[in-house]
C-alpha positions in Angstrom: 89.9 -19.8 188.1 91.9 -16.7 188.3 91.1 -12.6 188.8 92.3 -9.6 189.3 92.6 -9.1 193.2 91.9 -5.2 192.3 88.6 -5.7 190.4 85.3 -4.8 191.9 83.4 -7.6 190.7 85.2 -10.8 191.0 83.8 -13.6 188.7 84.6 -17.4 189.1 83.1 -20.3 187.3 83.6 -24.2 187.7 82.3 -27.3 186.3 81.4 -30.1 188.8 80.1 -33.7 188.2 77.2 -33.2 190.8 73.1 -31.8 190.4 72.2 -28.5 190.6 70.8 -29.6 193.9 74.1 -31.4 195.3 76.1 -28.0 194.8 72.7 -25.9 196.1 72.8 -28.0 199.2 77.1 -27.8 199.6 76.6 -24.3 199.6 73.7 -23.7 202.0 73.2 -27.1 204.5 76.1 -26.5 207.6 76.7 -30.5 207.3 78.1 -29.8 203.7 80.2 -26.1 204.3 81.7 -27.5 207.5 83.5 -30.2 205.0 85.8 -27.9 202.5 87.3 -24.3 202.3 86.9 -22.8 205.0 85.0 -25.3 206.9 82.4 -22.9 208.0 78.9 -24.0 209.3 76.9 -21.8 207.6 73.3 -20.9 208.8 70.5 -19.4 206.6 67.3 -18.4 206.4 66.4 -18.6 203.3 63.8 -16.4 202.1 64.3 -12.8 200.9 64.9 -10.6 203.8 66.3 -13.8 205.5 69.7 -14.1 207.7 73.0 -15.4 207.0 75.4 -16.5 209.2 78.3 -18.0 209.0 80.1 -19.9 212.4 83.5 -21.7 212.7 83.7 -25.1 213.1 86.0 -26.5 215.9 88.6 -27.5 213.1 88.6 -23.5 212.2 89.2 -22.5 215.8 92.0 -25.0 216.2 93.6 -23.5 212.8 93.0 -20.4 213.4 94.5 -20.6 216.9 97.3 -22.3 215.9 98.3 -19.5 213.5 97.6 -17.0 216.0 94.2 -15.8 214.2 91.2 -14.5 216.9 88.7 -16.2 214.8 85.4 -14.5 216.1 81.9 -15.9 217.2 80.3 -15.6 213.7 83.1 -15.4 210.5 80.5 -13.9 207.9 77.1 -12.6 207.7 75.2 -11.1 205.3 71.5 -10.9 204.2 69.8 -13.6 201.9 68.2 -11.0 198.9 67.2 -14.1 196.3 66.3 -17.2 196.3 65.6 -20.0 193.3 66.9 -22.8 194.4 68.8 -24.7 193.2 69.5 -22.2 190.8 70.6 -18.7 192.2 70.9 -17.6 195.7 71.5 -13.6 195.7 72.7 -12.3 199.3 74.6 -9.5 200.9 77.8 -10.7 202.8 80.2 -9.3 204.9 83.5 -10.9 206.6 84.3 -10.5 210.3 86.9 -13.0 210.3 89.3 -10.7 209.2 89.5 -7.3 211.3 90.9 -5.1 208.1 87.9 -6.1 205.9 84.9 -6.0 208.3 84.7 -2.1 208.5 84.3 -2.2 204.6 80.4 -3.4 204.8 78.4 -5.5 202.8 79.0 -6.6 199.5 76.9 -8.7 197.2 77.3 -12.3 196.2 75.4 -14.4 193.8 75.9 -18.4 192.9 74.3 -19.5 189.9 74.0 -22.9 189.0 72.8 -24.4 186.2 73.0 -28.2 184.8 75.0 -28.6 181.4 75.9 -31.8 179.8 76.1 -35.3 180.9 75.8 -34.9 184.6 77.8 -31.7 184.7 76.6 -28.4 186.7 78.0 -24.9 186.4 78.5 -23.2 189.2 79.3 -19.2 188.8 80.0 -16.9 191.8 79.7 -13.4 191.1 81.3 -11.0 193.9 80.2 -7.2 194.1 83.2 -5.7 195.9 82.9 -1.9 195.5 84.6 0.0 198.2 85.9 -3.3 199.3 89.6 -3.2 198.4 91.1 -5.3 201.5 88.4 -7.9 201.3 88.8 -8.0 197.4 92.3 -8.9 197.4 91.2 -11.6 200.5 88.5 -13.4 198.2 90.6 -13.1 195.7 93.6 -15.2 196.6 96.0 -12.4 197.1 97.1 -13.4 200.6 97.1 -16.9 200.3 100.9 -16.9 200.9 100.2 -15.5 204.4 98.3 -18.5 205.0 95.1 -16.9 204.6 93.7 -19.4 202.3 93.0 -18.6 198.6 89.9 -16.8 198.6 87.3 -18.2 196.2 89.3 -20.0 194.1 90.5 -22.2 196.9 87.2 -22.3 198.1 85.1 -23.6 194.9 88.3 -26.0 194.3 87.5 -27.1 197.4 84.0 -27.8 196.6 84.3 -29.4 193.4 86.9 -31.6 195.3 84.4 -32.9 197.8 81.3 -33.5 195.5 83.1 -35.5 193.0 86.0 -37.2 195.2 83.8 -37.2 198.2 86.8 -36.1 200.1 88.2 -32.2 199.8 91.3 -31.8 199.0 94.8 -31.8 201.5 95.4 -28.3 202.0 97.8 -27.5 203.8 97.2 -24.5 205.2 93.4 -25.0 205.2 91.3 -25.8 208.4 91.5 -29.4 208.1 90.2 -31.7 210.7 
């Protein structure tokens, strides 16, 4: 799972042992997204035209606080565009978390999931980050030696971690209870 921190459209794909409908739910219910990456509880309404909101968990204020990050009231938001679940969830998204990439706007993220063989799922996230350069080279791992995580790859690592380990992994610069 590498890119091109410069690219507009970021693509990462990974195979999990899980449903379509474990990965759909680690990616959308706040008991699952509070548990890896991150460790975000996210919040969404979804239905086209729906909300998304993204708020740190107390782990993620202790990290962040400890590093001497302000990590806001709401990290990410964004606006739900699709929905199929367990299959695609289309949405606009936006990080406030990070004070260099929120002026940049919304971009657009998709997660497609589909169910290969023998109890595998692919999961692809597709990131649309025209006229995003700092948060491009965010989600893209290109600060993770500042201690700002590894962007997506980190993030879907993480996942894949949790859903077939049932623990994420020990990162040690993640937000880690």
């Amino acid at each position: 799972m590498t890119t091109d921190t410069m690219t507009a459209t970021q693509v990462y794909r990974v195979y999990i042992k899980a449903t379509p409908e474990a990965i759909w739910d680690a990616i959308t219910k706040p008991e699952w997204t509070q548990r890896y990456g991150y460790t975000n509880i996210a919040d969404f309404d979804l239905r086209p035209g729906g909300a998304y909101k993204a708020y740190p968990s107390e782990a993620m204020k202790r990290g962040g606080e400890a590093a001497g990050i302000a990590i806001p009231d709401v990290v990410v938001d964004g606006e739900v565009l699709e929905v199929d679940p367990p299959n695609r969830l289309v949405m606009t998204w936006r990080m406030l978390m990070d004070p260099e990439s929120a002026p940049e706007g919304f971009t657009r993220l998709t997660f497609e999931i589909a169910e290969t063989n023998g109890g595998v799922s692919r999961l692809t996230v597709t990131h649309e980050l025209e006229n995003a350069p700092r948060l491009a080279l965010v989600v893209g791992g290109g600060l993770e030696d500042t201690g700002a995580g590894g962007g997506w790859a980190w993030v879907l690592s993480d996942l894949k971690s949790l859903l077939e380990n049932g623990v994420p992994m020990n990162m040690e610069d993640g937000f880690k209870e």
